[in-house]
C-alpha positions as CSV (number, residue, x, y, z in Angstrom):
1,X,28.6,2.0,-12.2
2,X,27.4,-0.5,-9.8
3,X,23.2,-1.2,-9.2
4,X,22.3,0.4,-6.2
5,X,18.1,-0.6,-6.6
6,X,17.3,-3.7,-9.2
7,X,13.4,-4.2,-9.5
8,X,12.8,-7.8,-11.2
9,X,9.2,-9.1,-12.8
10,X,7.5,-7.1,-10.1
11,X,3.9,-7.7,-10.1
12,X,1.3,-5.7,-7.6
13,X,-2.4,-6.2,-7.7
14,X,-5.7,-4.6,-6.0
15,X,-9.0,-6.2,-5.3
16,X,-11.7,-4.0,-6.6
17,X,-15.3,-3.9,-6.8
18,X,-14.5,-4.6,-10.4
19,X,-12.3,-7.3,-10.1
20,X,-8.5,-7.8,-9.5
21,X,-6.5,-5.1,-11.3
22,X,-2.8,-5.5,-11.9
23,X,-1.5,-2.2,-11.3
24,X,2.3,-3.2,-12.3
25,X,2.7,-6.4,-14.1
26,X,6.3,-7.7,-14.9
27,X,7.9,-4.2,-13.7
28,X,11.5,-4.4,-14.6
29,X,14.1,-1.5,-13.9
30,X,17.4,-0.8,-12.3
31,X,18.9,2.2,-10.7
32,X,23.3,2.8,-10.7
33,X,25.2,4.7,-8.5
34,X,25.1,8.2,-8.8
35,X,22.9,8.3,-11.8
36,X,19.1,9.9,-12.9
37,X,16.7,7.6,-13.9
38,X,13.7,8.9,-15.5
39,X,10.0,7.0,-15.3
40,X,7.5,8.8,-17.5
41,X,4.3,8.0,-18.7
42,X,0.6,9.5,-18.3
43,X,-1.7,9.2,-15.3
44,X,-2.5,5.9,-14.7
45,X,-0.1,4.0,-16.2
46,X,1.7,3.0,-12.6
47,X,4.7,5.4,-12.0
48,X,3.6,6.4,-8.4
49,X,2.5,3.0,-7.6
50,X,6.3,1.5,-8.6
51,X,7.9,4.2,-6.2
52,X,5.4,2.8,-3.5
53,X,6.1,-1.0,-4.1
54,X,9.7,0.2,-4.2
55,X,9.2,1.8,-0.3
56,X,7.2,-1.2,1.1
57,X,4.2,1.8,1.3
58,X,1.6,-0.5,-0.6
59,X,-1.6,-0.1,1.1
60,X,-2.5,-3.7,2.0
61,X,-5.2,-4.8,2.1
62,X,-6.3,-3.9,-0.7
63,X,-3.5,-3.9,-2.8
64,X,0.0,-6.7,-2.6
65,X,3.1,-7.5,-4.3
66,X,2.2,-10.6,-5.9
67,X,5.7,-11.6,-7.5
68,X,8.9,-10.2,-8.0
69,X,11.7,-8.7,-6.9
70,X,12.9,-5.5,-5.5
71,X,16.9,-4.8,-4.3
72,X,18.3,-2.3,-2.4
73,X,22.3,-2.9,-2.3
74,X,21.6,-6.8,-2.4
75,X,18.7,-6.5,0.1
76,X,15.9,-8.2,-0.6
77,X,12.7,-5.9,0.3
78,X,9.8,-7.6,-0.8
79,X,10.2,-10.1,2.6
80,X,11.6,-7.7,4.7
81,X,9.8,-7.9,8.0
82,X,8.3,-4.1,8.4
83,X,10.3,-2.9,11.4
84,X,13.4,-3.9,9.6
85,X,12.2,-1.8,6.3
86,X,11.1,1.4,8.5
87,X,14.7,1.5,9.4
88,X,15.7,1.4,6.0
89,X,12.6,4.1,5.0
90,X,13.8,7.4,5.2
91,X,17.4,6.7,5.7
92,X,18.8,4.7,2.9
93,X,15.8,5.5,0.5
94,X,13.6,8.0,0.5
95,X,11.0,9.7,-1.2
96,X,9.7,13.1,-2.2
97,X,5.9,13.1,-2.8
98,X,3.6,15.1,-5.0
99,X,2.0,17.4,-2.4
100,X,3.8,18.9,-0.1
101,X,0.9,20.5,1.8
102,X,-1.0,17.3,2.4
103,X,2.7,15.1,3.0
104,X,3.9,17.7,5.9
105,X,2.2,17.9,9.5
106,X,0.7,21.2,9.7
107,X,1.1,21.6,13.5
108,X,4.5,20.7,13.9
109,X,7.4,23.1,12.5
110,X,9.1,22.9,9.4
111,X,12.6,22.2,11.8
112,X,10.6,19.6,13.7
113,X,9.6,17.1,10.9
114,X,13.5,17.0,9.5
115,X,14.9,16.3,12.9
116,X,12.6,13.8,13.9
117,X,13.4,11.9,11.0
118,X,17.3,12.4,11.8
119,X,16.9,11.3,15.7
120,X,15.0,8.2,14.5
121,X,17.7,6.5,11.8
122,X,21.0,8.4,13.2
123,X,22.2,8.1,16.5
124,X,22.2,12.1,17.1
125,X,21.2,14.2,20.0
126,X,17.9,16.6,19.8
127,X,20.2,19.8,19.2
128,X,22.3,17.7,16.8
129,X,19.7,16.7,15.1
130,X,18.4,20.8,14.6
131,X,21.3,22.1,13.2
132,X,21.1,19.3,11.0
133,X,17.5,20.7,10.1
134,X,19.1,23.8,9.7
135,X,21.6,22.9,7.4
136,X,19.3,20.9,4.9
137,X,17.2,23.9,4.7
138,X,20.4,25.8,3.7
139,X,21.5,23.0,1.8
140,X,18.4,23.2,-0.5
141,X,18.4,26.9,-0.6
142,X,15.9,28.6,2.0
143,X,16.5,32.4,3.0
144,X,17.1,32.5,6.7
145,X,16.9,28.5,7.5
146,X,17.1,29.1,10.8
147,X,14.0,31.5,11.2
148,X,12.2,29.2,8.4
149,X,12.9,25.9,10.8
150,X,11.0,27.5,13.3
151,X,7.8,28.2,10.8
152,X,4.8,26.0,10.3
153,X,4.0,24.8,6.4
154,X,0.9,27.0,5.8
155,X,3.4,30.0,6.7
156,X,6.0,28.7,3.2
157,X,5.1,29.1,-0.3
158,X,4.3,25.8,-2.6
159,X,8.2,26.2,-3.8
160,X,9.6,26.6,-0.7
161,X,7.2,23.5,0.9
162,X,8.6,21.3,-2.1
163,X,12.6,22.7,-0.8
164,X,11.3,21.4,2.1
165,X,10.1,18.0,1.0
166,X,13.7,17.6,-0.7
167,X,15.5,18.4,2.5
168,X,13.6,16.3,4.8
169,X,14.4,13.5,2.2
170,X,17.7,14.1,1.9
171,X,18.1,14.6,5.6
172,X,19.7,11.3,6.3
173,X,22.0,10.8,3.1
174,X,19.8,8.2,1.2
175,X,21.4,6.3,-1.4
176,X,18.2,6.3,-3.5
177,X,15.7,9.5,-3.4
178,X,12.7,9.0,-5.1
179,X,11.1,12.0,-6.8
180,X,7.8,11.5,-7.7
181,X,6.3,14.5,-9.8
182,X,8.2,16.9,-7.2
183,X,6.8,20.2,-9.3
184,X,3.1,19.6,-9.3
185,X,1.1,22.3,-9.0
186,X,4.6,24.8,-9.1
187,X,4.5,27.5,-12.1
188,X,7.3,27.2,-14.5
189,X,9.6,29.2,-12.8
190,X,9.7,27.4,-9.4
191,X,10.1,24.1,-11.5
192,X,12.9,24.8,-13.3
193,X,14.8,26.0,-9.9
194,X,13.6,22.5,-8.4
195,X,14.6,20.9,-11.1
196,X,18.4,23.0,-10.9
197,X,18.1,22.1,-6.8
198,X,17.6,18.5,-7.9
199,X,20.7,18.3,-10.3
200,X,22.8,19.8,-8.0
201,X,22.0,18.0,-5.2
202,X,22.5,15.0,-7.0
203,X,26.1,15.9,-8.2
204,X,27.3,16.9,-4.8
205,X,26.2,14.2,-2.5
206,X,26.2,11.3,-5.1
207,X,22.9,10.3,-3.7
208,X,21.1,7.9,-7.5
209,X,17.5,9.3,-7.9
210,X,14.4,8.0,-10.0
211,X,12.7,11.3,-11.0
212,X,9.1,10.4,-11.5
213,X,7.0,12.3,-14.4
214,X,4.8,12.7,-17.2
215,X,7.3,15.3,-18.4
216,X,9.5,14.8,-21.3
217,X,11.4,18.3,-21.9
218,X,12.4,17.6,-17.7
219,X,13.7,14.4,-18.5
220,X,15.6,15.6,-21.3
221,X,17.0,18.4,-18.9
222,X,17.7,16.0,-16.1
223,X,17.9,12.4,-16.9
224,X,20.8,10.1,-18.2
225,X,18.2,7.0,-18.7
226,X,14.4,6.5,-19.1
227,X,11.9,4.1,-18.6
228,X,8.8,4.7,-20.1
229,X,5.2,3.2,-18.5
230,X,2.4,2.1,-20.0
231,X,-0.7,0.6,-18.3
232,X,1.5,-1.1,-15.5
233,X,4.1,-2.5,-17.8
234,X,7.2,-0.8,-18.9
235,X,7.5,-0.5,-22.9
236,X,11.1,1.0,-23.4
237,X,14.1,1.3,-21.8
238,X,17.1,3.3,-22.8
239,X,19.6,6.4,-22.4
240,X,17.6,9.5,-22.8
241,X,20.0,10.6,-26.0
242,X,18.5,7.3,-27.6
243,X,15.0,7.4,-26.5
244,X,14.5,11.0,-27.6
245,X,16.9,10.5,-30.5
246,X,15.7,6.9,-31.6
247,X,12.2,6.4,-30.2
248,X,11.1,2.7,-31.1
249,X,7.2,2.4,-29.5
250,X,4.6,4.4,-30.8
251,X,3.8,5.7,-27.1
252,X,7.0,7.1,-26.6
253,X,7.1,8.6,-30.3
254,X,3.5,10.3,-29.1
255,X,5.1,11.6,-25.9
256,X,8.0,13.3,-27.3
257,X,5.6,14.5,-30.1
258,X,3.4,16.0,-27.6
259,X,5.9,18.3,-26.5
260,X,5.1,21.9,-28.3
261,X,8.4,23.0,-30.0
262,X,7.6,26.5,-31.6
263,X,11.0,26.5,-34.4
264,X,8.8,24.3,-35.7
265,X,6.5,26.4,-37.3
266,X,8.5,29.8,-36.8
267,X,5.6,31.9,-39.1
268,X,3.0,30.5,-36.7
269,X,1.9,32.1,-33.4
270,X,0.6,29.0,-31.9
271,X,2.6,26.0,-32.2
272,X,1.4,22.6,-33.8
273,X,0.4,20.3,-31.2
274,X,0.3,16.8,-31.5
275,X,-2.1,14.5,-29.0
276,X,-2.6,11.0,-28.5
277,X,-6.0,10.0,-29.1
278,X,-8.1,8.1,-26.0
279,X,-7.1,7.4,-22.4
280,X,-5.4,4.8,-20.4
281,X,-7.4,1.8,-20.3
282,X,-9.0,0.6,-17.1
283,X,-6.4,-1.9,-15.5
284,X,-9.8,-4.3,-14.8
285,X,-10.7,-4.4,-18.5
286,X,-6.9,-4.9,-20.0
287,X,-7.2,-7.9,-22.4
288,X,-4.4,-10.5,-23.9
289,X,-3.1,-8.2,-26.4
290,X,-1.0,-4.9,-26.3
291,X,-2.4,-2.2,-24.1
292,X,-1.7,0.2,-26.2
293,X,-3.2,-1.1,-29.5
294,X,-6.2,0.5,-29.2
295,X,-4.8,3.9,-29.5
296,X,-2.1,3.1,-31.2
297,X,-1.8,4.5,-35.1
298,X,0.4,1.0,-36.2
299,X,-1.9,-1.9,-34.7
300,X,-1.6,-5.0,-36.4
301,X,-3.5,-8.2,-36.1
302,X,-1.3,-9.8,-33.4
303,X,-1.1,-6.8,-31.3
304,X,-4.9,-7.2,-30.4
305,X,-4.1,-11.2,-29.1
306,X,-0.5,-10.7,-28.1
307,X,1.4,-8.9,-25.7
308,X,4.6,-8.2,-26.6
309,X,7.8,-9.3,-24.8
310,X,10.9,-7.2,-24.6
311,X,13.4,-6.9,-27.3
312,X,16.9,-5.1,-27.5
313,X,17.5,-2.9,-30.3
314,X,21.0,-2.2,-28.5
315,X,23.1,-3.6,-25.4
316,X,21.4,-0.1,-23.6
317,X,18.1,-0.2,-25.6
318,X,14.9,-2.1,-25.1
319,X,11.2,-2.1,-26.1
320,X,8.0,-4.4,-25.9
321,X,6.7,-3.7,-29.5
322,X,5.5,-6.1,-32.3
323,X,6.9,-3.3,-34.8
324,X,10.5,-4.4,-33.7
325,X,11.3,-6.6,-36.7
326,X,13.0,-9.5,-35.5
327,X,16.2,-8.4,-37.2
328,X,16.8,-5.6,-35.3
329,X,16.7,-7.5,-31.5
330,X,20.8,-7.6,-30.9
């Protein structure tokens, strides 16, 4: 499968009252054709603000992309003049964000904010451009789509809003949809059918998605690779069979650990839970060494004065660990 998105060393930092924090430093992922790609990792540790660098939507000032690269089908984006990216915004990529009450206009209709995002990138008339409203609402499985086109957001529920979130997204037939935390705020039952309308969706139109989360058992269900984030850089890199399989940095082991699995401990009424101990660090008070060390069970002298670089453990494998014995880098 070809590389529809390539991020390269992307670096982004804001100017705080603290002093310059480096909210992604040496970002490094790619996305294929028709694939999932999974970025997990707590709050904090840049997820969101990588789907923002990746849609030119870093607020600047304060914030700018410092270094690096980011690709779209061979496109450079980084130096894209803006009017030149707005046309590429919403058509060829496009993004679902985490609230779809405060990300949809409350005084316009629900029909009314997908078309005017298909008269602006496809050369459709007005009524063109509402039946294809209609049909995304269909498409991402609204009763009635043509009675719900005509309704304002306060009038949908927080599923259907996020239904509608995916549709306006998909209303021009990205290449790239980015889906960042899409069931937020959604009880378990409207999750897993977003999660369903997201897998289906992407095996019937093709379209590559990045599925943005702090949620390992939904990138187990929905992912074919993962990157996992930690304090702006990425740590590991693999399929999701190896990374939940074969875990290599202790951040990931804790993730996957923190996941209650109740045959585990079938005599028990509440499962063991496992937690990683502390927070995130402030991105103003990262030092030389590894981010993680601090929390991290395995810290060893050179992992408070070192950052480690990236190793392979396989051709599809990677992780930025000073456990990786030297040995094991293919």
């Amino acid at each position: 499968m070809s590389v529809v998105l390539d991020v390269k060393d992307l670096v982004v930092d804001f100017k705080t009252r603290a002093g310059n924090a480096r909210v992604l430093n040496q970002v490094s992922l790619d996305l294929r054709e028709g694939e999932i790609l999974g970025i997990v990792g707590e709050s904090g540790c840049g997820k969101s603000m990588t789907a923002l660098s990746i849609m030119g939507l870093i607020p600047n000032p304060p914030g700018r992309i410092t270094s690096g690269s980011i690709s779209l089908d061979g496109q450079e984006l980084t130096s894209m003049p803006a009017a030149k990216l707005r046309a590429i915004r919403g058509n060829r990529i496009s993004m679902i964000f985490q609230e779809p009450m405060t990300s949809l206009n409350p005084v316009f209709r629900i029909g009314d904010q997908i078309s005017e995002s298909v008269l602006l990138h496809q050369n459709v008339s007005k009524k063109e451009a509402w039946k294809r409203a209609v049909e995304m609402l269909e498409l991402v499985g609204i009763p009635e789509p043509a009675v719900r086109a005509r309704s304002y957001p306060h009038e949908l529920s927080g599923g259907m809003r996020q239904r509608v979130m995916i549709g306006l997204a998909l209303a021009c037939k990205p290449k790239v949809l980015i889906a960042d935390e899409p069931t937020t705020a959604l009880d378990v039952t409207v999750q897993a059918q977003i999660f369903d309308l997201l897998k289906n969706l992407q095996e019937e139109t093709g379209t590559a998605i990045i599925l943005i989360t702090h949620d390992m058992g939904a990138v187990a269900e929905l992912a074919d690779r993962v990157s996992v984030m930690y304090a702006g850089h990425v740590i590991e890199t693999g399929s999701t069979r190896q990374i939940l399989d074969d875990p290599r940095h202790p951040y990931t082991r804790g993730l996957i650990s923190c996941v209650p699995h109740l045959e585990d401990n079938p005599g028990d009424e509440r499962p063991y839970l496992e937690e990683i101990e502390g927070v995130v660090p402030p991105l103003t008070e990262l030092g030389t060494g590894c981010a993680f060390a601090p929390r991290c069970k395995h810290v060893m002298d050179r992992c408070l004065t070192t950052n480690p670089v990236i190793g392979r453990v396989s051709q599809q494998h990677s992780v930025a660990c000073h456990l990786l014995k030297e040995k094991e880098l293919a």
